[in-house]
C-alpha positions in Angstrom: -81.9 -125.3 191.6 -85.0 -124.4 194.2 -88.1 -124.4 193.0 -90.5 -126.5 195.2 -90.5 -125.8 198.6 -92.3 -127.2 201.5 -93.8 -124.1 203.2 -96.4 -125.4 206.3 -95.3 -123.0 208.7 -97.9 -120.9 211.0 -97.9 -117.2 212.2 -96.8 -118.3 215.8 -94.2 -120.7 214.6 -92.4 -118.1 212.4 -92.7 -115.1 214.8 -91.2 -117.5 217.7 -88.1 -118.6 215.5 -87.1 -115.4 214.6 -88.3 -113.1 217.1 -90.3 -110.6 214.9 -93.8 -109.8 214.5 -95.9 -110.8 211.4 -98.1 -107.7 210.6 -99.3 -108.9 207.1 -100.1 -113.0 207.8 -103.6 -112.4 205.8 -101.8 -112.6 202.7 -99.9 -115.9 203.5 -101.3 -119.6 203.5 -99.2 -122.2 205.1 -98.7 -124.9 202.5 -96.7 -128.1 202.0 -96.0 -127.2 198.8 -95.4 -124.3 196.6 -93.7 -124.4 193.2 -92.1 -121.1 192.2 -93.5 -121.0 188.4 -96.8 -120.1 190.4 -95.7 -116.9 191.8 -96.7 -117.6 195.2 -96.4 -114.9 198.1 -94.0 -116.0 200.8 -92.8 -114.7 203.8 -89.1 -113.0 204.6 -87.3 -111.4 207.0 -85.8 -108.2 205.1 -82.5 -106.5 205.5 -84.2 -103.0 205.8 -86.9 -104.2 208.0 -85.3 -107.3 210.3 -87.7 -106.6 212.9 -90.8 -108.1 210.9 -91.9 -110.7 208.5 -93.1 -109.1 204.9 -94.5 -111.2 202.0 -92.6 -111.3 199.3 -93.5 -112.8 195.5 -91.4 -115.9 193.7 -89.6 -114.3 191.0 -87.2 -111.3 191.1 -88.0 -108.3 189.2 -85.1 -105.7 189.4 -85.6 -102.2 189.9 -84.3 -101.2 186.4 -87.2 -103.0 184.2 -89.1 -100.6 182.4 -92.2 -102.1 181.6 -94.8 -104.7 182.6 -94.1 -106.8 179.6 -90.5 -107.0 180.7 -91.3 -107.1 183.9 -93.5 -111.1 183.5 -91.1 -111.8 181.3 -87.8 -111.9 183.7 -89.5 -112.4 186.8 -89.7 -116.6 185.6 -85.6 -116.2 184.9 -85.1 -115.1 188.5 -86.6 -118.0 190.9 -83.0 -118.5 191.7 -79.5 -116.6 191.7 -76.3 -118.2 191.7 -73.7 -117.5 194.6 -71.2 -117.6 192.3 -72.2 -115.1 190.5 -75.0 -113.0 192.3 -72.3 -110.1 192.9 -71.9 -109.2 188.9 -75.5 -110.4 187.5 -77.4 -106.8 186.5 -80.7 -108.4 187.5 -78.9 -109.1 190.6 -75.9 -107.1 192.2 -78.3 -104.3 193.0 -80.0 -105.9 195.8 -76.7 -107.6 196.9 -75.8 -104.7 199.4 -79.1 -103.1 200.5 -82.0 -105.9 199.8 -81.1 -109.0 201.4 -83.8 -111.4 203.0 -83.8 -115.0 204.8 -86.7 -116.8 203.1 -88.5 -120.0 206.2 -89.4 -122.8 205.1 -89.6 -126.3 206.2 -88.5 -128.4 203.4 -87.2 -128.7 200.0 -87.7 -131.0 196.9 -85.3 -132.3 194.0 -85.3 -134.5 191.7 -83.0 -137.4 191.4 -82.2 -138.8 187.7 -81.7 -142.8 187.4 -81.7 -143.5 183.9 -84.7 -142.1 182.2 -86.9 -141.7 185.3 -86.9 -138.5 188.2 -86.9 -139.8 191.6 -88.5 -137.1 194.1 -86.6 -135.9 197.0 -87.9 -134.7 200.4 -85.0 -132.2 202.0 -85.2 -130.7 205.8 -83.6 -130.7 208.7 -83.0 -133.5 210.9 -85.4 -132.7 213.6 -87.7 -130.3 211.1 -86.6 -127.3 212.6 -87.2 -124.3 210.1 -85.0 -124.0 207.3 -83.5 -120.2 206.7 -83.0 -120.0 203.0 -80.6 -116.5 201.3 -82.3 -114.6 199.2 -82.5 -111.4 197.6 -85.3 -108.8 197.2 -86.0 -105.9 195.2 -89.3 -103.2 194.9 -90.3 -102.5 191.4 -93.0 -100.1 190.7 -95.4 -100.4 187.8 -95.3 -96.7 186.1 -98.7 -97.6 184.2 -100.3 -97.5 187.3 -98.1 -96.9 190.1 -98.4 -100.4 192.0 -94.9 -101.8 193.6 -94.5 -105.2 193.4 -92.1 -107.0 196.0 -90.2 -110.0 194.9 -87.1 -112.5 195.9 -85.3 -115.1 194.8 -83.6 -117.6 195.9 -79.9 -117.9 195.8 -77.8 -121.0 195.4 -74.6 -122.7 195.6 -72.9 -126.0 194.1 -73.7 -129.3 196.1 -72.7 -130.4 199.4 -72.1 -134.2 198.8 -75.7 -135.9 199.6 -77.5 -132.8 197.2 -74.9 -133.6 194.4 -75.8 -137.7 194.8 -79.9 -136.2 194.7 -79.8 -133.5 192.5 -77.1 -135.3 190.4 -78.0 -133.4 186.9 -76.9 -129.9 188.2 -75.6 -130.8 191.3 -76.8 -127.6 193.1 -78.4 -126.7 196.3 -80.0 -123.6 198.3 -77.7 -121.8 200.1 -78.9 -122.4 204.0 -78.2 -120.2 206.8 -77.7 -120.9 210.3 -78.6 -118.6 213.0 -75.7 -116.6 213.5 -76.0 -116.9 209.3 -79.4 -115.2 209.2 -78.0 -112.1 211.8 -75.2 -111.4 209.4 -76.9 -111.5 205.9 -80.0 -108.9 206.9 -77.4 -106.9 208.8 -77.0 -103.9 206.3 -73.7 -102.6 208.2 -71.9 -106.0 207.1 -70.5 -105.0 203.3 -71.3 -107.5 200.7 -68.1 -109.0 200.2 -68.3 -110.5 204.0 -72.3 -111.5 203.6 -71.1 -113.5 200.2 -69.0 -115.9 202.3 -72.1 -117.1 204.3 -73.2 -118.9 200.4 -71.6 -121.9 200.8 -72.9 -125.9 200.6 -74.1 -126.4 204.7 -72.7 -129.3 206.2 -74.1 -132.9 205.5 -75.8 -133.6 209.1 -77.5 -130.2 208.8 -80.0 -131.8 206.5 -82.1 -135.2 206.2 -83.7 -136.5 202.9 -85.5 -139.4 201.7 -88.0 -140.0 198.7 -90.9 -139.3 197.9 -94.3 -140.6 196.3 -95.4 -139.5 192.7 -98.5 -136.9 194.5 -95.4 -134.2 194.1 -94.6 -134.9 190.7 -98.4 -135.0 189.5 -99.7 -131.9 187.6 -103.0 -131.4 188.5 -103.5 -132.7 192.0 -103.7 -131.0 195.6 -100.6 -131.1 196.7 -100.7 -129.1 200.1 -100.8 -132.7 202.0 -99.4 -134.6 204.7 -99.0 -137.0 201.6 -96.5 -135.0 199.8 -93.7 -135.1 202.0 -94.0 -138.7 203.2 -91.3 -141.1 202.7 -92.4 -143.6 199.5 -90.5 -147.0 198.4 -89.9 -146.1 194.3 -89.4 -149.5 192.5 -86.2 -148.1 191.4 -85.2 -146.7 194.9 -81.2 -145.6 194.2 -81.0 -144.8 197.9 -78.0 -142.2 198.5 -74.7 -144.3 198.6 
């Protein structure tokens, strides 16, 4: 599962790492953390536009939904897609061969379960380079009123072996691209069946983790801090091995 991201990335930061312009930064707001059950606007690159950054919503609404109703409705089943199966789900194989986006961001959080507690997880890469998350998009246009609303979602894939000792209740993990990743998955001429192998677990060293204080588990409190990514001593710290 992904569904808390660290997102503190600025205009200049992502147009440097991916050689693109960002048009539409007004609409963004760099954040340590945003939790997908918020709907927050994020940018991606896009298969049919991989010269640019576009802001795309949390929560996939496919093309086919008829109605607003249905449309709130799936759009909080759809923060993630499974590699697995992302070819054959309806809400999904549409966007497999023509909507296809890398997602940036610079850190990830799970939850670790030690008895009846949740340990937070920090995840990034070892020197906190930008993380280049697969994702799919679609456009679905409101008929009441004609607006289109642009949304992704993240796709995953079973555990490496340090996500399966964190995230040990699902045992899941984002699928993570690497540079030559991110070429071939918003390349449109590459037919799905080739993009699919790039959703696999990354390698261990590509990634760095430690936990985190309760500030990311809390409800109501500010979260888009320094605080929320920094590494905590629990009184129950499992530690990875």
């Amino acid at each position: 599962m992904c569904f808390s991201v660290n997102v503190n990335i600025v205009k200049e930061e992502l147009e440097k790492r991916y050689g693109v312009d960002f048009p539409y930064e007004y609409r963004y707001q760099p954040s340590y953390y945003y939790h997908a059950f918020s709907l927050p606007e994020l940018p991606a690159i896009c298969s049919e536009a991989p010269d640019r950054i576009e802001i795309l919503q949390w929560g996939l609404i496919p093309s086919w939904i008829r109605n607003l109703d249905d449309a709130n409705n799936i759009r909080y089943k759809t923060f993630n897609a499974r590699a697995e199966t992302v070819a054959v789900k309806p809400s999904f194989s549409g966007s497999v061969s023509s909507k296809r986006c890398v997602v940036p961001i610079r850190g990830f959080f799970e939850w670790q379960h030690t008895g009846r507690q949740k340990v937070p997880w920090y995840i990034y890469h070892p020197d906190n380079e930008i993380l280049s998350l697969a994702g799919l998009y679609s456009e679905w246009t409101d008929r009441s009123n004609g607006e289109m609303h642009r949304t992704f979602t993240v796709i995953t894939t079973e555990a490496n072996d340090m996500m399966a000792v964190i995230h040990n209740s699902k045992k899941r993990m984002p699928a993570l691209l690497d540079r030559e990743g991110e070429k071939i998955w918003t390349d449109l001429s590459v037919k799905p069946a080739e993009s699919l192998q790039l959703l696999r677990p990354c390698p261990e060293d590509f990634l760095k983790a430690h936990i985190v204080g309760p500030l990311v588990s809390s409800r109501n409190a500010d979260k888009n801090s320094p605080e929320v990514i920094r590494p905590y001593e629990h009184k129950t710290n499992p530690g990875l091995f």
